[in-house]
N, C-alpha and C positions, 0 to 999 in steps of 0.2 A: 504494500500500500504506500503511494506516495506520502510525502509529509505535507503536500496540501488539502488532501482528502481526511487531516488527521485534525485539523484546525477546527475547533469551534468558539461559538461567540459564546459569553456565559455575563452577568450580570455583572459589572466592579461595583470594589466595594472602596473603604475609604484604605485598605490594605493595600491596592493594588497603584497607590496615587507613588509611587518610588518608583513602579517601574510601568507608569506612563510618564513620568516626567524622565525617566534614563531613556526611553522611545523618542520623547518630543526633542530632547535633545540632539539626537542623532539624526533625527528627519525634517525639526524646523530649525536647527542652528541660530537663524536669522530672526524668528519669531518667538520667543521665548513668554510663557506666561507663568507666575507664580504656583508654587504648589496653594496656597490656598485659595489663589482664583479656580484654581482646577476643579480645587474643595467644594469650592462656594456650587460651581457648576453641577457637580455631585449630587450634593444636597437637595440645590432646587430640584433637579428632576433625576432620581435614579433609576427612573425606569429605564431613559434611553441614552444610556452611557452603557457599552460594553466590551469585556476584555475578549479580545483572539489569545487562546492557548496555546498549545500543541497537545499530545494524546500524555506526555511526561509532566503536563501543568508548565511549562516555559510559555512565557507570555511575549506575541509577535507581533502584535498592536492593541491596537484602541480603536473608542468610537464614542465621540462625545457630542451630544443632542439635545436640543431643548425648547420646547413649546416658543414660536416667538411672532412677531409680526413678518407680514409678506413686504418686500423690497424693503429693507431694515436688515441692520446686522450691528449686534455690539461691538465695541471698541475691543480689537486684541490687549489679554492682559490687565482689564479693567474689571472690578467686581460688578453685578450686575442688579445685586441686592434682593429683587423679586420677578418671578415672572410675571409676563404683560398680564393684566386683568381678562384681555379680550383676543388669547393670543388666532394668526389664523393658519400658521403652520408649523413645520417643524423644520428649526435650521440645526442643518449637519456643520456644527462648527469645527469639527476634526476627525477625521477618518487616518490614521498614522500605523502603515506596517512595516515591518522591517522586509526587505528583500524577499528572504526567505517565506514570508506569507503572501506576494505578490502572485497574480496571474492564476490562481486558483478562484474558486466560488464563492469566497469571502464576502466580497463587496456585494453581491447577487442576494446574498443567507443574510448580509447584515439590512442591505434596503427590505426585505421580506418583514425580519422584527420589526425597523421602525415604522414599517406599513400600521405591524398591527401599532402598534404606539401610537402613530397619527392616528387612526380611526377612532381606538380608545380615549383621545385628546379632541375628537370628533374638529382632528385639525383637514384640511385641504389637499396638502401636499407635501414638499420639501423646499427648503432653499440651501444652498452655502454658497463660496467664494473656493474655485478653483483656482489653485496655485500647483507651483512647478510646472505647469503645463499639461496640467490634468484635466482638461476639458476636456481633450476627444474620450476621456476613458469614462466621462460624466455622462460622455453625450449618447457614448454607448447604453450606458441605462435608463436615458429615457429623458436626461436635462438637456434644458436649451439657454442659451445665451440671455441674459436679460441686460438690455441699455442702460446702465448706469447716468440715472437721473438725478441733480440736486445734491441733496445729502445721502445718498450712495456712493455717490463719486469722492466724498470726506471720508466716509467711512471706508471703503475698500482701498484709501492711499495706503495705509498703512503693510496690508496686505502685501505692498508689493505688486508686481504685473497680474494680480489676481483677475476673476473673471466671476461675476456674481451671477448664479442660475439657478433656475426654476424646475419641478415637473411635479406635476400632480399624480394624486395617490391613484395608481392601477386600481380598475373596476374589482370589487370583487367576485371571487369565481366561486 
């Protein structure tokens, strides 16, 4: 059995914030956010944060998400305090694997959870902001480019050459 077929997603917990911050490290160098922003992030919404294992418990990413408004995205690194009163999606604000979890069904198994997540948040869709040049790999699942309008275009500088998109929640089957 490959070692991608061996990865699964499982819930974090506040246990596992060591080594998504040793991950974020390694794969945002440049973007760096506090372990208790991370916290903060945890807290507000634990359902849709979670850890890639392997079948030995070695952990190969992350997935960090949370109820928030459509064409909106919080400041990287900034606490964020509460979620929106009136949120209408769910922004994937971190999706981080190390190599060795790439190009397997990860990304496919983890948009699946936070489907269910969105529906039970009786949210709309997803949003985030592709970086490194991860839009075509976004685009393969179903996102599209959104025009950074206004105060999108402040909030995505930080980002870096990021790319803010969209796609709504597949019908259910």
């Amino acid at each position: 059995m490959s070692a991608e077929r061996t990865l699964l997603w499982r819930a974090m917990t506040a246990r596992d914030i060591a080594e998504v911050q040793r991950i974020s490290d390694l794969i945002h160098p440049d973007y760096p956010e506090r372990d208790d922003v991370v916290t903060e992030k945890l807290m507000l919404a634990p359902f849709s944060h979670f850890i890639a294992e392997d079948s030995e418990g070695v952990v190969r990413g992350y997935a960090v998400a949370y109820p928030w408004i459509a064409n909106d995205m919080p400041q990287l690194d900034v606490f964020i305090r509460k979620l929106p009163d009136k949120p209408e999606v769910l922004y994937i604000h971190d999706v981080a694997l190390l190599p060795s979890a790439r190009g397997g069904p990860l990304v496919s198994d983890l948009l699946k959870r936070l489907s269910q997540v969105a529906r039970s948040q009786n949210l709309s869709g997803f949003t985030l902001a592709a970086m490194y040049g991860s839009e075509a790999a976004w685009f393969r699942h179903g996102f599209w480019r959104v025009e950074a309008r206004d105060k999108l275009v402040d909030q995505l500088a930080p980002y870096g050459p990021a790319v803010f998109m969209s796609r709504p929640l597949d019908p259910e089957k």
